[in-house]
C-alpha positions as semicolon CSV with decimal commas, in nm:
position;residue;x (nm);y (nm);z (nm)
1;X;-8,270;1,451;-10,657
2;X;-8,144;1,328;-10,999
3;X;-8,189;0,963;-11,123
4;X;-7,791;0,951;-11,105
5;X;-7,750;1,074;-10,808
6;X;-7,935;0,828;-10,594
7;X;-7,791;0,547;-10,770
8;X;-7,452;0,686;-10,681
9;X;-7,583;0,677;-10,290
10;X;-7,719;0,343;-10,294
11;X;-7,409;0,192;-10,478
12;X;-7,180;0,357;-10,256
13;X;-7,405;0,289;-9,997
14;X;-7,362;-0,134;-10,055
15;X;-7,018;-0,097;-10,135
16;X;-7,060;-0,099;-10,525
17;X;-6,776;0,086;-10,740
18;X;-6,626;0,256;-10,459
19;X;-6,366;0,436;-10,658
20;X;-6,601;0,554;-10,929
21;X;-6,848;0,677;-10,664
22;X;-6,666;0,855;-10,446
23;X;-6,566;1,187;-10,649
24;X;-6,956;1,150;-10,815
25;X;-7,102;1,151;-10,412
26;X;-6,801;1,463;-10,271
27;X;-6,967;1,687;-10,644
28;X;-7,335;1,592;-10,526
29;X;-7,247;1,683;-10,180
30;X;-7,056;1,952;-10,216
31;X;-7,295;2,091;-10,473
32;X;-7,601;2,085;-10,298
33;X;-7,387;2,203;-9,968
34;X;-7,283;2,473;-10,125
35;X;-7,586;2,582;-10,262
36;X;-7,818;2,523;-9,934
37;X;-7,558;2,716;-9,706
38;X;-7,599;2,984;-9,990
39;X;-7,963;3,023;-9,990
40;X;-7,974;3,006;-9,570
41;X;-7,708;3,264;-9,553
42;X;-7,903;3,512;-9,835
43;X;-8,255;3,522;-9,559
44;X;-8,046;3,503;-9,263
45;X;-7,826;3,817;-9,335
46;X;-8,097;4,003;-9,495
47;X;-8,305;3,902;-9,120
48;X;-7,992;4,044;-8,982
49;X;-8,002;4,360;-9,171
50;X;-8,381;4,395;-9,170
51;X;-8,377;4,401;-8,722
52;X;-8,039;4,604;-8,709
53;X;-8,308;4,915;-8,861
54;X;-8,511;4,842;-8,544
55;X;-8,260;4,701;-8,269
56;X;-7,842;4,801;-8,233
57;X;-7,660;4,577;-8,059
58;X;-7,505;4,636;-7,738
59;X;-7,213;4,411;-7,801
60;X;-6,934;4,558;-7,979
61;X;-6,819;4,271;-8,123
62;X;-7,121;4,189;-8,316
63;X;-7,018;4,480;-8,558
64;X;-6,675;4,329;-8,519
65;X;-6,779;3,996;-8,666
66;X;-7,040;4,154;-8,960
67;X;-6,738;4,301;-9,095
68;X;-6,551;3,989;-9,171
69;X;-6,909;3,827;-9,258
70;X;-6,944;4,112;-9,529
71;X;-6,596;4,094;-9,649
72;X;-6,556;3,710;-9,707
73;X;-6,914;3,705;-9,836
74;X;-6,803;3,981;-10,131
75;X;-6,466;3,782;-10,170
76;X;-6,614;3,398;-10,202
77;X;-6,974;3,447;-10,318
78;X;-6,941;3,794;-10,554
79;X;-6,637;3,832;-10,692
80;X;-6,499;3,427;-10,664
81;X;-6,165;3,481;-10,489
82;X;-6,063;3,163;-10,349
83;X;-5,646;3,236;-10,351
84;X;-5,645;3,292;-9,958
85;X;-5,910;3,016;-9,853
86;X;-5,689;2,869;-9,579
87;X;-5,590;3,168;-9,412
88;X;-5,975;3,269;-9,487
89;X;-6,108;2,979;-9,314
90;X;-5,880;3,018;-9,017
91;X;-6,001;3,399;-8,968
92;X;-6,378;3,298;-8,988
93;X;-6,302;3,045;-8,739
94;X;-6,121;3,227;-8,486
95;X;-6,474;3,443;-8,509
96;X;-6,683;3,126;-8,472
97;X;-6,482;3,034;-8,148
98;X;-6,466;3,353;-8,005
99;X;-6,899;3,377;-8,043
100;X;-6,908;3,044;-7,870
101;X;-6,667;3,193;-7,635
102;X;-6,898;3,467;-7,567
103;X;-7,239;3,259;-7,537
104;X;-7,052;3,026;-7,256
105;X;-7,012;3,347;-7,077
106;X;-7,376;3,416;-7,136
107;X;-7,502;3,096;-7,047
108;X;-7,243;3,080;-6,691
109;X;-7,448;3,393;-6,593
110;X;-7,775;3,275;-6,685
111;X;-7,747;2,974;-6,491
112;X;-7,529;3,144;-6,210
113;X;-7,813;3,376;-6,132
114;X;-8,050;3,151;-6,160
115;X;-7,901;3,035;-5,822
116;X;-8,033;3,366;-5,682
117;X;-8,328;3,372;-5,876
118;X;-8,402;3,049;-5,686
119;X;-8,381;3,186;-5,350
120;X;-8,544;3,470;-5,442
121;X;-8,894;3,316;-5,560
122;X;-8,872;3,089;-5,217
123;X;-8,863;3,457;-5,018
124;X;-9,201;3,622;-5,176
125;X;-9,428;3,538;-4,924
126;X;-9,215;3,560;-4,609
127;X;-9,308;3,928;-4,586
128;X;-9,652;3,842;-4,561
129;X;-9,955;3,622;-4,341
130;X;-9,944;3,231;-4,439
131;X;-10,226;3,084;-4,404
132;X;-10,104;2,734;-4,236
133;X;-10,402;2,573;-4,314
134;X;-10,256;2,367;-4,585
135;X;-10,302;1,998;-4,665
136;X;-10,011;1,895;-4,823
137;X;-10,076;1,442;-4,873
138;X;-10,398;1,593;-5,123
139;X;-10,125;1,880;-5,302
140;X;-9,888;1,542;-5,307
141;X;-10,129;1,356;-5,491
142;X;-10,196;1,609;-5,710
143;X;-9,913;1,656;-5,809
144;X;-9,818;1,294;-5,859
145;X;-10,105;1,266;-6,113
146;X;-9,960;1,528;-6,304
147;X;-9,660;1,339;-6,347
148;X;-9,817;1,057;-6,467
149;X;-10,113;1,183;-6,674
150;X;-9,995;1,059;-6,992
151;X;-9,808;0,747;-7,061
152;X;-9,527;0,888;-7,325
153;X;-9,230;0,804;-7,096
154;X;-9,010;1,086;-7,187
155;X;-9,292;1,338;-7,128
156;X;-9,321;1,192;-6,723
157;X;-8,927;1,189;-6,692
158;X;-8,896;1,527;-6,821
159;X;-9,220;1,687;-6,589
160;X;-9,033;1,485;-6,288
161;X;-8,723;1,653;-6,303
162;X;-8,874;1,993;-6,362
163;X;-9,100;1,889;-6,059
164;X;-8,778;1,794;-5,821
165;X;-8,610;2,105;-5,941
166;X;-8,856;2,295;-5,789
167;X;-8,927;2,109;-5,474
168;X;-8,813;2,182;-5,134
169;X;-8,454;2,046;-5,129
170;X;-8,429;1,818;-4,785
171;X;-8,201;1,574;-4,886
172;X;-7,802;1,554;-4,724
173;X;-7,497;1,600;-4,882
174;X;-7,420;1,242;-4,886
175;X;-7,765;1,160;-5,069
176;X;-7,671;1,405;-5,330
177;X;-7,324;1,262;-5,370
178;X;-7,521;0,890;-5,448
179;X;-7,735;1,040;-5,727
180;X;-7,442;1,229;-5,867
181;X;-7,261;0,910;-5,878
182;X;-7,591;0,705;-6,024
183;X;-7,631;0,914;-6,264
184;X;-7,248;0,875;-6,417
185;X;-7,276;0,491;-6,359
186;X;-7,551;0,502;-6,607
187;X;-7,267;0,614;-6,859
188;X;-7,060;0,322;-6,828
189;X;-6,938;0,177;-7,150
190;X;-7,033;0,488;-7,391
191;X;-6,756;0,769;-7,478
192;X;-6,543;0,917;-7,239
193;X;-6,679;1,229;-7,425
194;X;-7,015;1,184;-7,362
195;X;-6,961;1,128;-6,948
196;X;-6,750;1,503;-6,994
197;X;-7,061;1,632;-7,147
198;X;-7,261;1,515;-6,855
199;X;-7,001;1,648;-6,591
200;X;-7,001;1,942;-6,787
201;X;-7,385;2,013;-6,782
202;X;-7,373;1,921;-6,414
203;X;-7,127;2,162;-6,339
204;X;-7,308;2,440;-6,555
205;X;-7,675;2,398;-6,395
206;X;-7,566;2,422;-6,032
207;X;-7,364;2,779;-6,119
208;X;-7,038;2,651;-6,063
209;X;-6,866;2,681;-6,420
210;X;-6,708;3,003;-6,507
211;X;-6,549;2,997;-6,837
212;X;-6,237;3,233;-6,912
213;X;-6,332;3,628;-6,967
214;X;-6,622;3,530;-6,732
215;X;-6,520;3,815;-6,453
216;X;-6,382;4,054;-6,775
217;X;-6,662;4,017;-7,031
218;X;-6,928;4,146;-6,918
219;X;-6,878;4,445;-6,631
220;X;-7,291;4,515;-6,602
221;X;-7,356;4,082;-6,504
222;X;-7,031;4,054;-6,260
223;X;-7,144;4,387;-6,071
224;X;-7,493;4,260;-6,031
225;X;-7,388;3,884;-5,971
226;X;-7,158;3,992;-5,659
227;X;-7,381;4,197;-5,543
228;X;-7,601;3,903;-5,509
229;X;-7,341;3,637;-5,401
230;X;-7,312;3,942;-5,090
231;X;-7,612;3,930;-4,939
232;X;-7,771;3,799;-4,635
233;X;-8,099;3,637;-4,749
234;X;-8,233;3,529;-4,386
235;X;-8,262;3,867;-4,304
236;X;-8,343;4,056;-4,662
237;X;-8,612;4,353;-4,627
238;X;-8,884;4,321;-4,849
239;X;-8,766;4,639;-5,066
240;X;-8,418;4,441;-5,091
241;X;-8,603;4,181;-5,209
242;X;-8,827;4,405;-5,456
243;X;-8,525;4,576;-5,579
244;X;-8,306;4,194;-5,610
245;X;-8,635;4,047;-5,810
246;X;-8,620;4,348;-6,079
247;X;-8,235;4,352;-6,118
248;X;-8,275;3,993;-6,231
249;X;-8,563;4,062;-6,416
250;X;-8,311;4,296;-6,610
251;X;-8,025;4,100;-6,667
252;X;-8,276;3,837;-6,805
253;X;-8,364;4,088;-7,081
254;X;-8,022;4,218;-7,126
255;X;-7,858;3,838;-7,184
256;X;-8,190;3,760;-7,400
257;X;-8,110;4,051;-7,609
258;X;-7,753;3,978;-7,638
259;X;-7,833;3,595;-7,717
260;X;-8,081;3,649;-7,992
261;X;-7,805;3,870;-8,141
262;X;-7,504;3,594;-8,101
263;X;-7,783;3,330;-8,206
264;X;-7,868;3,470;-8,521
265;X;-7,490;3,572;-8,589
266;X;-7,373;3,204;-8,512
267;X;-7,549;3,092;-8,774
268;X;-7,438;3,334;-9,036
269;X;-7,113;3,251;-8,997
270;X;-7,164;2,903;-8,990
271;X;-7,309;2,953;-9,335
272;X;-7,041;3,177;-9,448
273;X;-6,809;2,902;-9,321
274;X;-6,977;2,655;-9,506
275;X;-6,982;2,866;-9,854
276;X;-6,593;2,939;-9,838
277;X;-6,564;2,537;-9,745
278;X;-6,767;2,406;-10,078
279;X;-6,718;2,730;-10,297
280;X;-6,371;2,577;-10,465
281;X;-6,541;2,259;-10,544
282;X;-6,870;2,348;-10,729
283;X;-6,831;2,392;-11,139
284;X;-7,129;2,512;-11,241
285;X;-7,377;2,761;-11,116
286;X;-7,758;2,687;-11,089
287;X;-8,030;2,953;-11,113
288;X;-8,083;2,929;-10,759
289;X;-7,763;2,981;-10,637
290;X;-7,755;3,307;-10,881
291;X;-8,068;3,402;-10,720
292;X;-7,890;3,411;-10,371
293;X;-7,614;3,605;-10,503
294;X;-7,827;3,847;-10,636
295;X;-8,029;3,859;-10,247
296;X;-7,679;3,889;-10,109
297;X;-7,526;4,136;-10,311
298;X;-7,849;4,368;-10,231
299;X;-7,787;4,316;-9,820
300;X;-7,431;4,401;-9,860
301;X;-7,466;4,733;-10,055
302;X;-7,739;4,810;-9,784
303;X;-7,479;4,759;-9,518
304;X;-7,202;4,929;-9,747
305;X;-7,444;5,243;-9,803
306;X;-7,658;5,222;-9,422
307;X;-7,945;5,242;-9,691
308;X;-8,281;4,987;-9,725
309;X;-8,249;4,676;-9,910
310;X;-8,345;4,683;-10,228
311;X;-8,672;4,526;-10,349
312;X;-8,489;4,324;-10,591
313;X;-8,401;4,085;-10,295
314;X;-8,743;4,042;-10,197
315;X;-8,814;3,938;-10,637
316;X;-8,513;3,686;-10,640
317;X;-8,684;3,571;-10,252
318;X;-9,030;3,463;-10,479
319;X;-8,825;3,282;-10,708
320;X;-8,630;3,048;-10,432
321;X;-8,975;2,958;-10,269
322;X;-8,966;2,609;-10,193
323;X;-8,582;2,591;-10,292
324;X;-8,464;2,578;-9,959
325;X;-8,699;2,240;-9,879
326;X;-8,595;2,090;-10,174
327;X;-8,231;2,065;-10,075
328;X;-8,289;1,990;-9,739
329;X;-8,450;1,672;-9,877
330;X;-8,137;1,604;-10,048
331;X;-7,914;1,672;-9,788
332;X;-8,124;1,419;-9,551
333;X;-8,134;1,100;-9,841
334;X;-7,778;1,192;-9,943
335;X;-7,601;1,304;-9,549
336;X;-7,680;0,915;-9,356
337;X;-7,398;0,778;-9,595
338;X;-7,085;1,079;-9,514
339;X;-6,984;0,947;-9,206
340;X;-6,954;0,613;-9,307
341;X;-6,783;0,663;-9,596
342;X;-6,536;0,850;-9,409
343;X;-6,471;0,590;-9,141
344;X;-6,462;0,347;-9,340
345;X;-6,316;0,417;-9,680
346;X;-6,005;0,577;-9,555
347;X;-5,776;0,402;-9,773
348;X;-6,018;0,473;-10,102
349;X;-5,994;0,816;-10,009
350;X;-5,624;0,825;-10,069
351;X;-5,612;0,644;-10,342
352;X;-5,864;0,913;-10,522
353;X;-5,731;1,186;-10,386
354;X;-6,042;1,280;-10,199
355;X;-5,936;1,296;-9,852
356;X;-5,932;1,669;-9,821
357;X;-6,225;1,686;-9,998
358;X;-6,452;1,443;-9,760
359;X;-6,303;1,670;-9,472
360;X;-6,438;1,934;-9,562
361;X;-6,800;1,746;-9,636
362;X;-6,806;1,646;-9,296
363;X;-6,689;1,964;-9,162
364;X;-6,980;2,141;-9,323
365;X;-7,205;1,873;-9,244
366;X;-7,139;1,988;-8,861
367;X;-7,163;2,378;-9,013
368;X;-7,509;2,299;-9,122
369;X;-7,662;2,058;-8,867
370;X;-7,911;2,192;-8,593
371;X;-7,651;2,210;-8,303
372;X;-7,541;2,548;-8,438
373;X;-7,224;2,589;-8,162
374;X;-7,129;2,215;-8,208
375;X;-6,739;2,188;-8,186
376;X;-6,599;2,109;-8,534
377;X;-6,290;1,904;-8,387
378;X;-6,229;1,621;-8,652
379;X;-6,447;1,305;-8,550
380;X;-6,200;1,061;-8,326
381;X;-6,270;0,699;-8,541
382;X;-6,179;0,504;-8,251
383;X;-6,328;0,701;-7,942
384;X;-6,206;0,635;-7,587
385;X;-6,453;0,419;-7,376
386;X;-6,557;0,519;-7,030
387;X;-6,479;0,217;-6,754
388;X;-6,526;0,232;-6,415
389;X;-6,239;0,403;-6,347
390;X;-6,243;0,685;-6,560
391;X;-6,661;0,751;-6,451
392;X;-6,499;0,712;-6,068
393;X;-6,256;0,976;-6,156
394;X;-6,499;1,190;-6,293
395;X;-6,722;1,168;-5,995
396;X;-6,460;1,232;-5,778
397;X;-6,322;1,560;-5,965
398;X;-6,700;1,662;-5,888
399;X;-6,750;1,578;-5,560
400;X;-6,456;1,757;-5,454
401;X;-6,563;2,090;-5,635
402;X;-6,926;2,043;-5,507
403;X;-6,779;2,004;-5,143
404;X;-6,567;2,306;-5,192
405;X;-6,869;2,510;-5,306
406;X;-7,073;2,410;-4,971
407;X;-6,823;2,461;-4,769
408;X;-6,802;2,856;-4,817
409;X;-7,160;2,941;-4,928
410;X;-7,489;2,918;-4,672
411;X;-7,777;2,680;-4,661
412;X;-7,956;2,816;-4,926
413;X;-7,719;2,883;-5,207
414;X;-7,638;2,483;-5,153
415;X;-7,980;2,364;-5,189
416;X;-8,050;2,617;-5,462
417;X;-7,761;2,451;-5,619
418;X;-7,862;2,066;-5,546
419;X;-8,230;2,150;-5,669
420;X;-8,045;2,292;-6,018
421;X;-7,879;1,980;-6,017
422;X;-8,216;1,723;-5,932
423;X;-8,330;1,875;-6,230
424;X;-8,080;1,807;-6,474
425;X;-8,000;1,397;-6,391
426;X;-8,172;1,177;-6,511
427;X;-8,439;1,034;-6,311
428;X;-8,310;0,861;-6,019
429;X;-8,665;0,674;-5,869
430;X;-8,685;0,327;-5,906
431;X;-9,041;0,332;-5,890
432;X;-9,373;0,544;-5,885
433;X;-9,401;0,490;-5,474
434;X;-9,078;0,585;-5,446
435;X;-9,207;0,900;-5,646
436;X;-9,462;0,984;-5,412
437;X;-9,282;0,946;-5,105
438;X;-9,032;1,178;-5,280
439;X;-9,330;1,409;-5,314
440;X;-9,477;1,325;-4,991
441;X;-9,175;1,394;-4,762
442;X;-9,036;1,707;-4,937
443;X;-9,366;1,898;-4,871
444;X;-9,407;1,791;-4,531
445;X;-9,060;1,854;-4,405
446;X;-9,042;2,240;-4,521
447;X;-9,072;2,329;-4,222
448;X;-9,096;2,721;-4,343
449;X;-9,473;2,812;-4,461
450;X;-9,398;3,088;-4,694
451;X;-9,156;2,909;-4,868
452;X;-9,392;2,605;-4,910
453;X;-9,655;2,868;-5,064
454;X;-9,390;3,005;-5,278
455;X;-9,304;2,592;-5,452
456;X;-9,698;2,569;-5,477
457;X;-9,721;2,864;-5,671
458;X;-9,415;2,771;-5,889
459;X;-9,541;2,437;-5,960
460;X;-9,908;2,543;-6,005
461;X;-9,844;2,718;-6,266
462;X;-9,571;2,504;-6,417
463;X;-9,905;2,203;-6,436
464;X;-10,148;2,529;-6,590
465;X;-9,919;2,573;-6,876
466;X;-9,853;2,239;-6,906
């Protein structure tokens, strides 16, 4: 980073020259934006390109969405055509939200069959001899040592609810119900948005979210998901069972598959985003950013042609070693300041003229961050706080849908839901004994022998990878 341009941040930064500082901070911004989203979208599409020789996708609408990746990358990138940027901007959009579209989908099946997936690994051993001959206070203790071999308190919360996950659910309805409504209390007083999250995740985990398209998207996961939401587990044969275990076994590999496609994609388009975003507000070109051009306009006559990239791209690749790095230390010294610039120099920003521009810096900075499907609504300045009432209302919107839900499903499919659930709050023991009485009386109450082999096994190896 230039001399000038960290001056400019830490003036801006104490409130120094405001109104000579912020068009010198939206150039540096927008500048090294541009030029980072550049560089990450030259290796991603050539990674694209590079696995579509090995791998073709078996969603449609991945070839759907290269298209418009290809064509806005020639228009903004080679040949500078800026004239349609809004109309532009909302096309590449309405492809962002329909791939986020698409991965809810995905993830509503993954964690809707991992109801069944759930049951499934409890039945393995119930077509065989259990030895009874188990003592299950010394497994307890075992266990409860795991938990609390190291001291890093994040590490023990997170092995605890992977542990309860897995337990034996014996808890009632009611009990659930409290730790649901723990859980939101601890929300009290932060965004109403962030206690939607939560409800959100909740309702996610236990299988009961299905997003729009979810019974149209995908024909191959809805046939195999009612087949499983059909049948009678108390009395499943153990080729049932065999033939159950590999279907999901399948679908795992076919939404994996899918998902590394959509993951990959996501990103590319939120770099393409982020180039047609910052291209009308960089002036000069730097040798990197002609580098990338030159690695991009290899990967699209590949695509153009069906023909292997051109070698060139892997020469201009040399010459942006360490390039990438470089900005990203940039982006991290010069990014802590955006947001509060744009809270709180609202009025500046009007008086410059810059309004537009800082919108678009902080919509890129949300292109660019790690959360790659993050939702690019416009930041709310003054966000709604969650009372009591609102976290009540919430609780009671989720009750009722959970009491629906174990009303017309059996015994297991509820506590295959309530375990998904354990797993996901946050820690709701008050203390370590309360821990290992958790422990304690979960083992000791499944009353069902195979099904107590089958946790042991699940958590036995979850501590031998651990």
């Amino acid at each position: 980073m230039q001399k000038q341009d960290r001056l400019v941040i830490k003036q801006l930064g104490n409130k120094q020259n405001v109104e000579e500082n912020l068009p010198k901070y939206a150039d540096f911004m927008s500048r090294t934006y541009y030029e980072y989203s550049l560089i990450q979208l030259a290796m991603n599409l050539y990674t694209l390109q590079e696995r579509s020789q090995e791998y073709v996708s078996t969603d449609p609408y991945v070839e759907e969405a290269l298209y418009a990746i290809q064509k806005f990358t020639g228009f903004y990138v080679l040949d500078k055509k800026y004239e349609n940027r809004e109309k532009d901007r909302k096309e590449i959009h309405e492809i962002r939200n329909r791939i986020t579209a698409k991965m809810r989908i995905l993830t509503s099946y993954t964690d809707a069959l991992q109801i069944y997936e759930y049951i499934l690994n409890r039945l393995e051993y119930s077509y065989e001899m259990v030895d009874d001959d188990f003592d299950v206070d010394a497994y307890s203790q075992k266990v409860f040592q795991y938990l609390f071999h190291e001291n890093d308190k994040m590490v023990v919360n997170s092995k605890i609810q992977m542990v309860v996950s897995q337990l034996p659910v014996r808890i009632t309805k009611s009990r659930f119900y409290d730790i649901l409504n723990e859980s939101l209390k601890i929300y009290t007083g932060t965004e109403c948005s962030s206690v939607d999250d939560f409800a959100e995740t909740i309702r996610a985990c236990s299988g009961l979210y299905r997003p729009e398209g979810f019974e149209t998207e995908y024909p191959v996961l809805q046939e195999v998901l009612k087949e499983l939401e059909g049948l009678d587990y108390l009395n499943l044969s153990q080729e049932q069972w065999q033939y159950y275990s590999d279907r999901l076994k399948e679908m795992a590999t076919y939404i994996e598959n899918i998902v590394t496609d959509y993951l990959l994609l996501e990103d590319i388009v939120n770099e393409v985003y982020a180039v047609m975003t910052a291209s009308v507000y960089v002036k000069e070109e730097t040798k990197e950013m002609g580098y990338a051009t030159k690695v991009l306009e290899c990967v699209l006559e590949a695509m153009a042609n069906e023909t292997p990239i051109s070698e060139m791209a892997e020469d201009c690749f040399f010459a942006l070693e360490g390039a990438p790095e470089a900005l990203s230390e940039k982006l991290m010294q010069g990014e802590g300041l955006l947001f509060d610039v744009w809270s709180e120099q609202q009025d500046a920003l009007k008086q410059t003229g810059l309004t537009e521009q800082y919108a678009d810096l902080n919509l890129i900075s949300k292109l660019l961050c790690n959360s790659i499907f993050i939702d690019l609504k416009p930041d709310v300045l003054e966000p709604e706080i969650a009372d009591s009432l609102y976290i009540n209302q919430v609780r009671d919107k989720l009750v009722e849908e959970f009491s629906i839900s174990f009303a017309s499903q059996n015994k297991l499919v509820n506590r295959a839901r309530m375990a998904m659930v354990l797993g996901n709050v946050p820690v709701f023991f008050n203390s370590q004994q309360e821990i290992s009485d958790y422990l304690s009386y979960s083992l000791q109450h499944c009353n069902n022998n195979s099904e107590l082999k089958a946790v042991v096994a699940i958590i036995d190896e979850m501590m031998e990878e651990d």
